[in-house]
C-alpha positions as CSV (number, residue, x, y, z in Angstrom):
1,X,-175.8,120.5,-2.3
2,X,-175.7,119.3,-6.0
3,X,-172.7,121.8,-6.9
4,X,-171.0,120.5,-4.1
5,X,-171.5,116.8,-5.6
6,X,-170.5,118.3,-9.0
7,X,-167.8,119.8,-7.9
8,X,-166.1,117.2,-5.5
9,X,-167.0,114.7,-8.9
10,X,-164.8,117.1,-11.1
11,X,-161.4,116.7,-8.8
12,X,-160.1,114.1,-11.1
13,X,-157.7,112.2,-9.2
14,X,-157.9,113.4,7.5
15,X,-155.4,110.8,7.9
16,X,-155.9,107.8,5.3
17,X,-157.7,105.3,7.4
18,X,-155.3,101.9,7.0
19,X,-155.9,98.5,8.7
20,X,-152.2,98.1,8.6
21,X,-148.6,99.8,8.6
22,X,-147.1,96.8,7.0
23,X,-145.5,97.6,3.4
24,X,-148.8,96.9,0.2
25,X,-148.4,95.1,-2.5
26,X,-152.7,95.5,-3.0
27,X,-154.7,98.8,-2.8
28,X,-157.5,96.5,-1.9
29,X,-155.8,95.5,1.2
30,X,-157.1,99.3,2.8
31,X,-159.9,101.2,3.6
32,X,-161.9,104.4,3.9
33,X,-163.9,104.5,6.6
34,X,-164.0,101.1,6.4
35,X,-164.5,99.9,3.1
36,X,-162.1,99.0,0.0
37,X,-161.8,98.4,-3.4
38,X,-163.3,95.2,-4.9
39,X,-165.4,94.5,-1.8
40,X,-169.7,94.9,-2.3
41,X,-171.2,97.9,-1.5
42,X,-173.9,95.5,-0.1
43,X,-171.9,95.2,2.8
44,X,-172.1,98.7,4.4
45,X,-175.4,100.0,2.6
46,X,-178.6,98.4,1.8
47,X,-180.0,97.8,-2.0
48,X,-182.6,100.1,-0.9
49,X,-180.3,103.0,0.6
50,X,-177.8,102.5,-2.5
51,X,-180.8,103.6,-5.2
52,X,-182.0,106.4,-3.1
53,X,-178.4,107.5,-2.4
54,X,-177.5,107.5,-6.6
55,X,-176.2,111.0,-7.1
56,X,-177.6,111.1,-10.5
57,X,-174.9,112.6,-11.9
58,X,-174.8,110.9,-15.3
59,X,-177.4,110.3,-18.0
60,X,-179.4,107.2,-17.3
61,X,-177.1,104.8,-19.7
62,X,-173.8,105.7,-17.9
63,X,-171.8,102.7,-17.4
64,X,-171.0,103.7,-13.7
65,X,-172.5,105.4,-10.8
66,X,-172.1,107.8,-7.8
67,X,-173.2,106.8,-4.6
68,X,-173.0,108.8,-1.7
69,X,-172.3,106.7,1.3
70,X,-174.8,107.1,4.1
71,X,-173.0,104.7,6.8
72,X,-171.4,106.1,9.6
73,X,-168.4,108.5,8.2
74,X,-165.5,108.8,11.2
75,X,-162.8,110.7,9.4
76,X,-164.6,112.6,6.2
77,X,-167.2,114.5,5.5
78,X,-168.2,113.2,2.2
79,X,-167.4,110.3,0.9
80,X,-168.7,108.6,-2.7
81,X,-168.8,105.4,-3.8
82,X,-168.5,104.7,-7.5
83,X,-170.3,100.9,-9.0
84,X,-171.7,99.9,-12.0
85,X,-175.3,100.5,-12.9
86,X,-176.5,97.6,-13.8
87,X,-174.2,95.3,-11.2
88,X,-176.7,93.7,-8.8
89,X,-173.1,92.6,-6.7
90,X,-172.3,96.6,-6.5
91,X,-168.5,96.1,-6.3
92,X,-166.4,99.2,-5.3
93,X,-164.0,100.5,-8.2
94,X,-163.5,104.1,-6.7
95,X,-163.6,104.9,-3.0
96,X,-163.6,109.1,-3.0
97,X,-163.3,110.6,0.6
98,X,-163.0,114.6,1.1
99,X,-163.1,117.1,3.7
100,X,-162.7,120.6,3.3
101,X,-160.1,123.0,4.3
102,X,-159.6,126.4,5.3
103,X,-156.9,127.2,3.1
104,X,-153.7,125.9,1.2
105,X,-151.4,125.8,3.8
106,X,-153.5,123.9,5.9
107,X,-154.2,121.7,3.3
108,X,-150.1,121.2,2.4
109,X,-150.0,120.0,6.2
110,X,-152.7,117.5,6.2
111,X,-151.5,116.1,2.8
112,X,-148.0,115.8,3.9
113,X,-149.3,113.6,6.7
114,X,-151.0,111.2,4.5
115,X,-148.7,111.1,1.6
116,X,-145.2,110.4,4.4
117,X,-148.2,107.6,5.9
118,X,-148.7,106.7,1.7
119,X,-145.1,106.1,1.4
120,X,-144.5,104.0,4.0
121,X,-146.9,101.3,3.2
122,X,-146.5,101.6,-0.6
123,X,-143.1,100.9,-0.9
124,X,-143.2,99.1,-4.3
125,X,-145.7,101.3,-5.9
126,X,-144.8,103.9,-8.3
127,X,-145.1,107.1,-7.3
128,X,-145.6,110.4,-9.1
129,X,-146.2,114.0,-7.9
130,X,-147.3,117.4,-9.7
131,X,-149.4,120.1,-10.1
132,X,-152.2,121.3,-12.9
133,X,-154.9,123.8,-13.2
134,X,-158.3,122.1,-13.0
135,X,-159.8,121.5,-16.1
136,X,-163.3,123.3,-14.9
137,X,-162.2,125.6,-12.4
138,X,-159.8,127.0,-14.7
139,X,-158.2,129.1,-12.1
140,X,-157.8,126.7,-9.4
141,X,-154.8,124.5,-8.7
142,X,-154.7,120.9,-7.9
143,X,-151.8,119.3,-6.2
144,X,-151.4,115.3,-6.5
145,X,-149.4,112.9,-5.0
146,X,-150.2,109.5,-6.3
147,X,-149.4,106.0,-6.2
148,X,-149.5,102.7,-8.3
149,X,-149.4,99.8,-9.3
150,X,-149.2,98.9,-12.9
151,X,-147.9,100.7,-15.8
152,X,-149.9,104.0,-16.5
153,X,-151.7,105.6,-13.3
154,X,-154.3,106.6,-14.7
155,X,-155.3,103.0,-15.5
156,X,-154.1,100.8,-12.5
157,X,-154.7,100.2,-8.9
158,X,-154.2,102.9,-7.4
159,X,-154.3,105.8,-4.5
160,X,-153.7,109.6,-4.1
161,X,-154.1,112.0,-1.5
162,X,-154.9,116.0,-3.7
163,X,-155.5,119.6,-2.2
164,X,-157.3,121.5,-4.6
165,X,-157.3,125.1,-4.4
166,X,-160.2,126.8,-5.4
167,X,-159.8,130.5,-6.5
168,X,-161.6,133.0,-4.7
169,X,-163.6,133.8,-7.5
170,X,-164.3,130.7,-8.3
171,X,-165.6,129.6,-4.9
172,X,-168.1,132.8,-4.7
173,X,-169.5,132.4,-8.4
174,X,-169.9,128.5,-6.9
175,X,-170.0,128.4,-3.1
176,X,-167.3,125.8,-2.9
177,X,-164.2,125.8,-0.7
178,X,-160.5,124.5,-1.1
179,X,-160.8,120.4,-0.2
180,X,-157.9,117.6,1.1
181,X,-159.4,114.3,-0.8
182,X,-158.0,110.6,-0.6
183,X,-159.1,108.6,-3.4
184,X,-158.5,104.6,-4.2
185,X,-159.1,103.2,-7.6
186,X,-159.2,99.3,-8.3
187,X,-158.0,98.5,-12.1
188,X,-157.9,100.3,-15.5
189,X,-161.5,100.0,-16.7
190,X,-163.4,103.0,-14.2
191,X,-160.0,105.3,-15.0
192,X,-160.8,104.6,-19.3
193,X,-164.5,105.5,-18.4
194,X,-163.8,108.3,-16.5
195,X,-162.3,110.0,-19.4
196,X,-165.2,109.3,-21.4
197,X,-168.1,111.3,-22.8
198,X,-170.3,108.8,-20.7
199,X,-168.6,110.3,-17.7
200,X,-169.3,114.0,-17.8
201,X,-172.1,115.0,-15.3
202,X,-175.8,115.2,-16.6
């Protein structure tokens, strides 16, 4: 279970589950499975289920956390919550929701779904679309479709739907599969962290 956690941590960047099919001008205006960006974590999980639900996937100084939300779950199998450690308010920064696939062209038609659903409501968001090899799973693909709003993705509001292929190698050495993951992101400062040295898993 904690290389699955590793490895749906390591995806850097199912229907999206939106309140509303009105055009966005906020990412915090949606939610996975119920929650957004910006909102408390306090709302949908208790103080006491957030500690025991920490991932511990970072040293104990980390600036952020992984939680793994224990609420009900409608639409994904896994979904993680990312907050500040020492934050007694636990506000959201990154929402990360995943279910896996059986293989990439199931995966292509799923994403298609949510990204045609993406564009609809994030008309005035910039979008951007590509393919890399994953930086840990050095044979395995990613495929992102992303959108947002500010001036570098990487550090603004944001959301993407991904399909990472894993290499069938790769997922016997690991027993991981191929995974369809929606992820929101609220502001710059978790997407500078992220790409940190406090970032890399313990």
């Amino acid at each position: 279970m904690r290389r699955l956690l590793a490895y749906l941590f390591l995806v850097l960047v199912l229907i999206f589950s939106f309140q509303s099919l009105s055009k966005a001008d906020d990412i915090k205006d949606f939610q996975i499975e119920g929650m957004s960006v910006g909102d408390s974590l306090l709302d949908y999980m208790s103080a006491k289920d957030i500690k025991n639900n920490d991932l511990n996937l970072y040293h104990s100084k980390s600036k952020f956390i992984g939680i793994n939300f224990s609420g009900n779950k409608n639409t994904y199998e896994y979904v993680y919550v990312y907050v500040k450690r020492n934050d007694k308010n636990y506000k959201i920064y990154l929402i990360r929701a995943a279910n896996i696939v059986k293989n990439k062209n199931s995966c292509f038609k799923i994403k298609k779904k949510i990204v045609d659903e993406m564009k609809s409501l994030f008309q005035t968001a910039t979008f951007q679309e590509g393919k890399q090899k994953h930086y840990y799973y050095k044979k395995s693909t990613q495929y992102i479709s992303q959108f947002y709003y500010g001036s570098d993705g990487r550090y603004s509001d944001g959301a993407r739907a991904e399909c990472l292929i894993i290499n069938k190698d790769i997922a016997q050495k690991y027993n991981i599969g191929s995974s369809i993951e929606v992820v929101l992101q609220y502001g710059g400062e978790f997407g500078r962290w992220l790409e940190s040295e406090d970032a890399r898993p313990s």
